[in-house]
LUMNULO-919011 format. One record per residue (C-alpha): x, y, z; residue number from 0; residue in one letter. Coordinates in pm, whole numbers, padded with zeros to 5 digits, always signed. Example, Ala and Ser with C-alpha at 12.3 -4.5 7.8 and 13.67 -1.06 7.14 Angstrom:
BEGIN
(atom (+01230 -00450 +00780) 0 "a") (atom (+01367 -00106 +00714) 1 "s") 
//
This chain:
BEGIN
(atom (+10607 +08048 +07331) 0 "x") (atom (+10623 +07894 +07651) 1 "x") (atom (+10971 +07787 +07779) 2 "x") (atom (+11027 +07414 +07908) 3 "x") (atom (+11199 +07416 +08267) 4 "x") (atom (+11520 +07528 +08290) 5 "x") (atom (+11747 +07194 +08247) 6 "x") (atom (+12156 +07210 +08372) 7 "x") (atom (+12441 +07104 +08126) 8 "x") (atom (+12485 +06778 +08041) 9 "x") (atom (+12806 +06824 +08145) 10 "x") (atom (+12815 +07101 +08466) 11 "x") (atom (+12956 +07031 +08744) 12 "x") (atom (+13010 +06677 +08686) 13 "x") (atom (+13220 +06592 +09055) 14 "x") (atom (+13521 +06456 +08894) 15 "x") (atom (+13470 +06095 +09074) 16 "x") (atom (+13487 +05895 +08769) 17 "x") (atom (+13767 +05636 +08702) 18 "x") (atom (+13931 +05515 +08375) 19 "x") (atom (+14181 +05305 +08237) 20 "x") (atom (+14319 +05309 +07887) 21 "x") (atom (+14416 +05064 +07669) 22 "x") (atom (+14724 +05073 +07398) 23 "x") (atom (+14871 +04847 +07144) 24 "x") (atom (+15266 +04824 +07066) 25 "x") (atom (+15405 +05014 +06794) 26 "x") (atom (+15574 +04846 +06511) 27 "x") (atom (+15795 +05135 +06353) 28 "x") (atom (+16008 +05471 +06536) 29 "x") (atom (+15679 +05682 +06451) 30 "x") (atom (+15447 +05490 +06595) 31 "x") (atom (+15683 +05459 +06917) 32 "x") (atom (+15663 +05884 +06925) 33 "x") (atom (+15255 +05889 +06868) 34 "x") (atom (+15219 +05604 +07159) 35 "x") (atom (+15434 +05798 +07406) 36 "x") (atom (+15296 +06087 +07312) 37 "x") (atom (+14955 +05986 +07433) 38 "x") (atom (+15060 +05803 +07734) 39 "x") (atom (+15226 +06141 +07845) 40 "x") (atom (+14871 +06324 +07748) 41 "x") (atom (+14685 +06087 +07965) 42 "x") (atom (+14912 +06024 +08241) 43 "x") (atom (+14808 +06290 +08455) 44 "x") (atom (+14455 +06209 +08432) 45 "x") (atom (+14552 +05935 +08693) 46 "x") (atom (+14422 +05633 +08546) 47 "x") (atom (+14358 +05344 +08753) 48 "x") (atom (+14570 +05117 +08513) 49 "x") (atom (+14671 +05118 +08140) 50 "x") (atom (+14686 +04784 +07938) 51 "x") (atom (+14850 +04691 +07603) 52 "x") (atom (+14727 +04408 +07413) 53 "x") (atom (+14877 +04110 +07233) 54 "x") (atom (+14832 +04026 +06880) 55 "x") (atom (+14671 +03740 +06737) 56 "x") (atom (+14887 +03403 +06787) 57 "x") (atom (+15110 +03619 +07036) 58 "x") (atom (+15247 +03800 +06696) 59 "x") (atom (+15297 +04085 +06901) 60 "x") (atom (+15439 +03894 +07203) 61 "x") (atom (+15783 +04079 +07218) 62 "x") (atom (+15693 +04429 +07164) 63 "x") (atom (+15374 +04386 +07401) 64 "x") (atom (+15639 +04284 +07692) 65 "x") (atom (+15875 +04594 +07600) 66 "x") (atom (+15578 +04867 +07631) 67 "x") (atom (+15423 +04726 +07894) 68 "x") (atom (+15789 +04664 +08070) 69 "x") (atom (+15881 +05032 +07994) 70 "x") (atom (+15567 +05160 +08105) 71 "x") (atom (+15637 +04976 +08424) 72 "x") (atom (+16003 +05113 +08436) 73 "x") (atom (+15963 +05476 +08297) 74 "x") (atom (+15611 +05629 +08431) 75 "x") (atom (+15421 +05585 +08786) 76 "x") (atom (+15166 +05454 +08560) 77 "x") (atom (+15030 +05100 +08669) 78 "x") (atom (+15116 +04847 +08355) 79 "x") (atom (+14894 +04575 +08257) 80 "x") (atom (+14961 +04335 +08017) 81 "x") (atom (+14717 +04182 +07796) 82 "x") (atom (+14793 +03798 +07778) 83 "x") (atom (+14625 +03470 +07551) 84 "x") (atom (+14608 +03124 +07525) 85 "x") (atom (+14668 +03095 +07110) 86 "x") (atom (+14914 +02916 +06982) 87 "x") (atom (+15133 +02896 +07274) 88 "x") (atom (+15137 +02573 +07579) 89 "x") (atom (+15134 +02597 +07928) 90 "x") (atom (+15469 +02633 +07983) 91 "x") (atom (+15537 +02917 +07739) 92 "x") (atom (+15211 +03163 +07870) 93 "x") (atom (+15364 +03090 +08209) 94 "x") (atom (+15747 +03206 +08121) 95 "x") (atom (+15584 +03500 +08033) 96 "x") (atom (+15331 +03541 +08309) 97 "x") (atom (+15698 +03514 +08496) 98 "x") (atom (+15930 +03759 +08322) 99 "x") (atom (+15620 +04007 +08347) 100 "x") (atom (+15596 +03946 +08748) 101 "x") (atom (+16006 +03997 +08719) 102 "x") (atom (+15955 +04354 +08566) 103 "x") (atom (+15724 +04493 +08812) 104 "x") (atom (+15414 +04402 +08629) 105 "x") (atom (+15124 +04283 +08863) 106 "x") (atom (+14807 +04331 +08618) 107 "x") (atom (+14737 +04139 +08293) 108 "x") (atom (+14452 +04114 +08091) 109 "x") (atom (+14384 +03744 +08039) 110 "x") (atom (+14155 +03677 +07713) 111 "x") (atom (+14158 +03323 +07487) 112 "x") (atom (+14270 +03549 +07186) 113 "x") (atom (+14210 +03537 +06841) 114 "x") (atom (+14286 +03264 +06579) 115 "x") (atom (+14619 +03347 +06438) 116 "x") (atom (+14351 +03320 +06053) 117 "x") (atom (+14075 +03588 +06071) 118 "x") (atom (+13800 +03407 +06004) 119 "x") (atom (+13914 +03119 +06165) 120 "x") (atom (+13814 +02870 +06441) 121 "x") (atom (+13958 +02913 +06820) 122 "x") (atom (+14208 +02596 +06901) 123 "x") (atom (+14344 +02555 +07194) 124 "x") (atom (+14704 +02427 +07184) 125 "x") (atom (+14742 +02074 +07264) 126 "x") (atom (+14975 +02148 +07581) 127 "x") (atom (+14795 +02501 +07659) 128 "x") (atom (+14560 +02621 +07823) 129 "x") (atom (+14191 +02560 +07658) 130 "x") (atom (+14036 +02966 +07718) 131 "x") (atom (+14058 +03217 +07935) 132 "x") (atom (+13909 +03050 +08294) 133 "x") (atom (+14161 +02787 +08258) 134 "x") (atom (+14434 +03075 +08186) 135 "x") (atom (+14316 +03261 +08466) 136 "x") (atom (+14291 +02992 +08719) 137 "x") (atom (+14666 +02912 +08565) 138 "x") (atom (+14821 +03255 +08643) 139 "x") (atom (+14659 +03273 +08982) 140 "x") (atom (+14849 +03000 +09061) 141 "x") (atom (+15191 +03154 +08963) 142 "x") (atom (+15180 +03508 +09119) 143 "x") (atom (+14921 +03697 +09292) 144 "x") (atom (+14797 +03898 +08993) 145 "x") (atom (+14527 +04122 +08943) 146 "x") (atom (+14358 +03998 +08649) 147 "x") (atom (+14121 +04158 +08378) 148 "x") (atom (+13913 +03939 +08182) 149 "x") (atom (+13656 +04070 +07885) 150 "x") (atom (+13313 +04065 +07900) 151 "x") (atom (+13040 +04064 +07587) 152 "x") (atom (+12722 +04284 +07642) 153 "x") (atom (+12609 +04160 +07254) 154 "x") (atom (+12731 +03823 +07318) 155 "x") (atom (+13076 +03648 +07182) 156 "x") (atom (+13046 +03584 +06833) 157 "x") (atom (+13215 +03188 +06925) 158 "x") (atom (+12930 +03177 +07204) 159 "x") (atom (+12652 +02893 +07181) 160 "x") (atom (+12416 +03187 +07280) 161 "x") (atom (+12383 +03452 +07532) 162 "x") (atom (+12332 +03198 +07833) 163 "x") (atom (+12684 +03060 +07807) 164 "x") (atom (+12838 +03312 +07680) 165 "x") (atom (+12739 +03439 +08052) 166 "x") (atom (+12843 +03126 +08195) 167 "x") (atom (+13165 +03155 +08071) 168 "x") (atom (+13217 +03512 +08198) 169 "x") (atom (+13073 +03364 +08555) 170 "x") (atom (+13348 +03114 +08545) 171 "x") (atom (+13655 +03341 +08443) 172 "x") (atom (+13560 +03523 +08773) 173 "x") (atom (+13511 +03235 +09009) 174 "x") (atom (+13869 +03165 +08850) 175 "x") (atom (+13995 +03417 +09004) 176 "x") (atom (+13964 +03707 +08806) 177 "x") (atom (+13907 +04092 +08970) 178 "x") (atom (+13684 +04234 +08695) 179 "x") (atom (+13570 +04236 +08354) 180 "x") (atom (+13607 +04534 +08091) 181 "x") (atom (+13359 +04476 +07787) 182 "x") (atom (+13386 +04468 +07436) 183 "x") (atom (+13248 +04846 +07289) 184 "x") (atom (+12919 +04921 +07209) 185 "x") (atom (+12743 +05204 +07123) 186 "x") (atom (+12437 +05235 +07321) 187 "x") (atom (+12423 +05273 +07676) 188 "x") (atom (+12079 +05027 +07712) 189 "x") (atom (+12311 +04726 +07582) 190 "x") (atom (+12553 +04786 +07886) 191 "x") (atom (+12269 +04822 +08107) 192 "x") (atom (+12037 +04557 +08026) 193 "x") (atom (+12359 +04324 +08006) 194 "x") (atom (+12423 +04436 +08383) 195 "x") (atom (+12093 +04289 +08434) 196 "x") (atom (+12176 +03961 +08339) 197 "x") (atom (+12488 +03996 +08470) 198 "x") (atom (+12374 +04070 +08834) 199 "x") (atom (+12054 +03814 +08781) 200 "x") (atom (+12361 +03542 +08712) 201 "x") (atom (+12486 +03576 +09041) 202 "x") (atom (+12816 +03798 +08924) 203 "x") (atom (+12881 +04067 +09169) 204 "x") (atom (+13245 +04142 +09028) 205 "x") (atom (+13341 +04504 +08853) 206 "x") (atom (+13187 +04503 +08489) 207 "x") (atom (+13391 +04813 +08378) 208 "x") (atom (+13241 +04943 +08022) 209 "x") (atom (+13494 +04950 +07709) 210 "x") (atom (+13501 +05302 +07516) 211 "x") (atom (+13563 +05297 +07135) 212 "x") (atom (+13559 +05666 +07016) 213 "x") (atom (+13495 +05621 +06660) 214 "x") (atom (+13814 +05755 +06462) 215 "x") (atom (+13764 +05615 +06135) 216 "x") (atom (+13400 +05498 +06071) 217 "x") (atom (+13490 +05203 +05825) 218 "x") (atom (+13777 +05083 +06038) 219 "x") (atom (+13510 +05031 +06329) 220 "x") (atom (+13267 +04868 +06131) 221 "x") (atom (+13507 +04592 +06029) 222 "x") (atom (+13571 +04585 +06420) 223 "x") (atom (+13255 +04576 +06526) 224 "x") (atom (+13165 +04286 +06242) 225 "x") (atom (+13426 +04097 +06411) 226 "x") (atom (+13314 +04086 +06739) 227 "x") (atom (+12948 +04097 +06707) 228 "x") (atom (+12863 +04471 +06782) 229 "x") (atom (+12597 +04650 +06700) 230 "x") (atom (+12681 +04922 +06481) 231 "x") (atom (+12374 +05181 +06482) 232 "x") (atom (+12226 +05317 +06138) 233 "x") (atom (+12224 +05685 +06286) 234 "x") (atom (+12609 +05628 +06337) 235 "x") (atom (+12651 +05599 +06005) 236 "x") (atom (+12445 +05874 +05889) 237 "x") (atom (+12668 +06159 +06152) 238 "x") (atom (+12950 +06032 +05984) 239 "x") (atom (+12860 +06054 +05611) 240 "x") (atom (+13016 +06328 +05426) 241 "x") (atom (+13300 +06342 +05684) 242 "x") (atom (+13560 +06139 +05508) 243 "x") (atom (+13773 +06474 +05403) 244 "x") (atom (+13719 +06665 +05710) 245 "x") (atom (+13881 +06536 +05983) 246 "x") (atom (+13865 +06805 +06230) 247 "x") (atom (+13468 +06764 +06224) 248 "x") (atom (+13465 +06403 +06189) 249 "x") (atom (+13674 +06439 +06513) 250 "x") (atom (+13444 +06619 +06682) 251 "x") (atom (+13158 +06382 +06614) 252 "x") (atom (+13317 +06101 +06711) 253 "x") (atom (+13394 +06303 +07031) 254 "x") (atom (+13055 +06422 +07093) 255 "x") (atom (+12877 +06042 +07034) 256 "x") (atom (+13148 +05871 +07274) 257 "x") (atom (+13067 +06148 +07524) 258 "x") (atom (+12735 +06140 +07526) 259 "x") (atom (+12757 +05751 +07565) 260 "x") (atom (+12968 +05840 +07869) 261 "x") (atom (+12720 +06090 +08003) 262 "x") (atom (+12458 +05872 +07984) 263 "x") (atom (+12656 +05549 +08162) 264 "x") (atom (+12709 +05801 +08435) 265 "x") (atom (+12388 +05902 +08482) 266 "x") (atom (+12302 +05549 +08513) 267 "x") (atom (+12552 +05522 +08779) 268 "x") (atom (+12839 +05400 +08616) 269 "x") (atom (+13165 +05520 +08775) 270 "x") (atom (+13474 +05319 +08576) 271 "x") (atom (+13527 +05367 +08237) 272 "x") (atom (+13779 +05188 +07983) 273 "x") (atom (+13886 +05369 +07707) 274 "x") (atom (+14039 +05227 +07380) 275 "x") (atom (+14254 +05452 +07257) 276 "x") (atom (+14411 +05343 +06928) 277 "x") (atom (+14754 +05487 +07063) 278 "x") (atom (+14576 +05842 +07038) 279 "x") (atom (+14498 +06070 +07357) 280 "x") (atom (+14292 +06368 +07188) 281 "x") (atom (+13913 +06164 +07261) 282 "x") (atom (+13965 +05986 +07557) 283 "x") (atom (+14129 +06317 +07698) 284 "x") (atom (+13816 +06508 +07593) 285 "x") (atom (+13596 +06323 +07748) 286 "x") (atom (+13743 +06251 +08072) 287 "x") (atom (+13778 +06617 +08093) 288 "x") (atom (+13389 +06640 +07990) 289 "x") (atom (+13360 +06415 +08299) 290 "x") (atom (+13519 +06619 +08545) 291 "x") (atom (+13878 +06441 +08583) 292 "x") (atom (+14135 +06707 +08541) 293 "x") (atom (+14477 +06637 +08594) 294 "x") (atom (+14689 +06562 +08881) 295 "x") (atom (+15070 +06589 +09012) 296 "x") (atom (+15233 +06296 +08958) 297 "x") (atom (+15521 +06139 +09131) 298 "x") (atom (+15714 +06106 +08812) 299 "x") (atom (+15648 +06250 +08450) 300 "x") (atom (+15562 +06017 +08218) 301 "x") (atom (+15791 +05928 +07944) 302 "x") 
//
């Protein structure tokens, strides 16, 4: 039998020059508090270049959005960003906010149109607000100089025309004024790279940071992904059948598919990686350590 050449680790000797972000959402009861700060003090030292917490649908989540992402600001040397919308709210609401979060040390947000307040329903912009995210963007860089996240859609926005404008939009949330763009998930690494493709082809030579979704709980992703028009691979499926009452292996597939995703962004260059954490540290912190971060003094402990 004739041995193949000798091939390194996947993961050896990676040089630690990756950089993430990590994205949380704001607890609604005392336990939920304990599990969120709980991962924010896992991932802390990890150094991340920001960590974000979004905003419900029809800014349901408005208040406890501002106090996480206010005491994240206040408590930790973390950098806070705060995810911000244009539903259901006018021009002179978004930009009270945009103000008390520029008031309590918070220079980042993450500017997206948002959901309908209805799943399943139709995107209207409020008849004194701001009609999507370019105009929201072009908004708040008129009231402070923030650095501002907008999203990006390698398998195209479900509300999009078609892939064209759907890239045309993304050009002009950018020209708005906007630093980067993280991306919805996916799941395999040629949809991120043929989308930079277009990307770069368009003209767009801003950040396009990837978005992470380590797969937790298989059917809770699918509805996610059925939402927001991702691509959901059959072989997926298949790792995770039979896993429903194990959840220390189905942990450790859904560690090993979001690494190798990882592994393979990196070998295609990719050095920033977003990861959405669902409040829990245990993947994200598994893979950043499969990608050579390890963790660092910082100035203050987390809370």
């Amino acid at each position: 039998m004739t041995l193949p050449d000798r091939l390194p680790p996947l993961y050896a000797d990676l040089a630690g020059d990756a950089r993430v972000s990590f994205e949380f959402f704001p607890p609604k009861t005392e336990k939920m508090e304990a599990q969120l700060w709980s991962a924010i003090e896992t991932l802390a030292p990890l150094a991340p270049r920001f960590v974000s917490v979004t905003y419900g649908a029809g800014g349901s989540t408005r208040e406890r959005t501002h106090n996480t992402v206010a005491r994240i600001a206040r408590e930790t040397p973390l950098a806070a960003a705060a995810h911000l919308t244009c539903v259901a709210a006018s021009k002179g609401e978004i930009d009270e906010i945009a103000d008390a979060y520029w008031a309590a040390g918070v220079r980042h947000i993450v500017a997206l149109r948002g959901d309908p307040p209805e799943q399943g329903g139709r995107f209207e912009a409020h008849p004194g607000g701001y009609t999507g995210a370019a105009d929201l963007v072009a908004g708040l860089v008129k009231r402070h100089p923030f650095e501002i996240s907008v999203s990006a859609y390698p398998e195209v926005h479900p509300d999009a025309r078609d892939a064209q404008s759907d890239l045309d939009n993304l050009k002009r949330k950018l020209d708005a004024g906007a630093t980067r763009a993280i991306t919805q998930f996916f799941f395999a690494p040629e949809t991120y790279f043929r989308f930079m493709d277009k990307v770069r082809g368009a003209g767009i030579d801003a950040d396009i940071v990837p978005g992470i979704m380590p797969v937790g709980n298989f059917a809770s992703v699918q509805r996610m992904a059925a939402m927001c028009n991702t691509d959901v691979p059959a072989w997926m499926g298949r790792l995770f059948e039979g896993l429903d009452d194990r959840p220390a292996a189905r942990q450790l597939v859904s560690a090993t598919i979001a690494a190798e995703l990882c592994r393979k962004l990196y070998e295609g260059g990719v050095r920033d990686f977003h990861f959405y954490t669902l409040n829990r540290a245990e993947h994200s912190y598994a893979i950043c350590h499969l990608l050579g971060l390890r963790p660092k003094v910082m100035a203050n402990a987390a809370a």
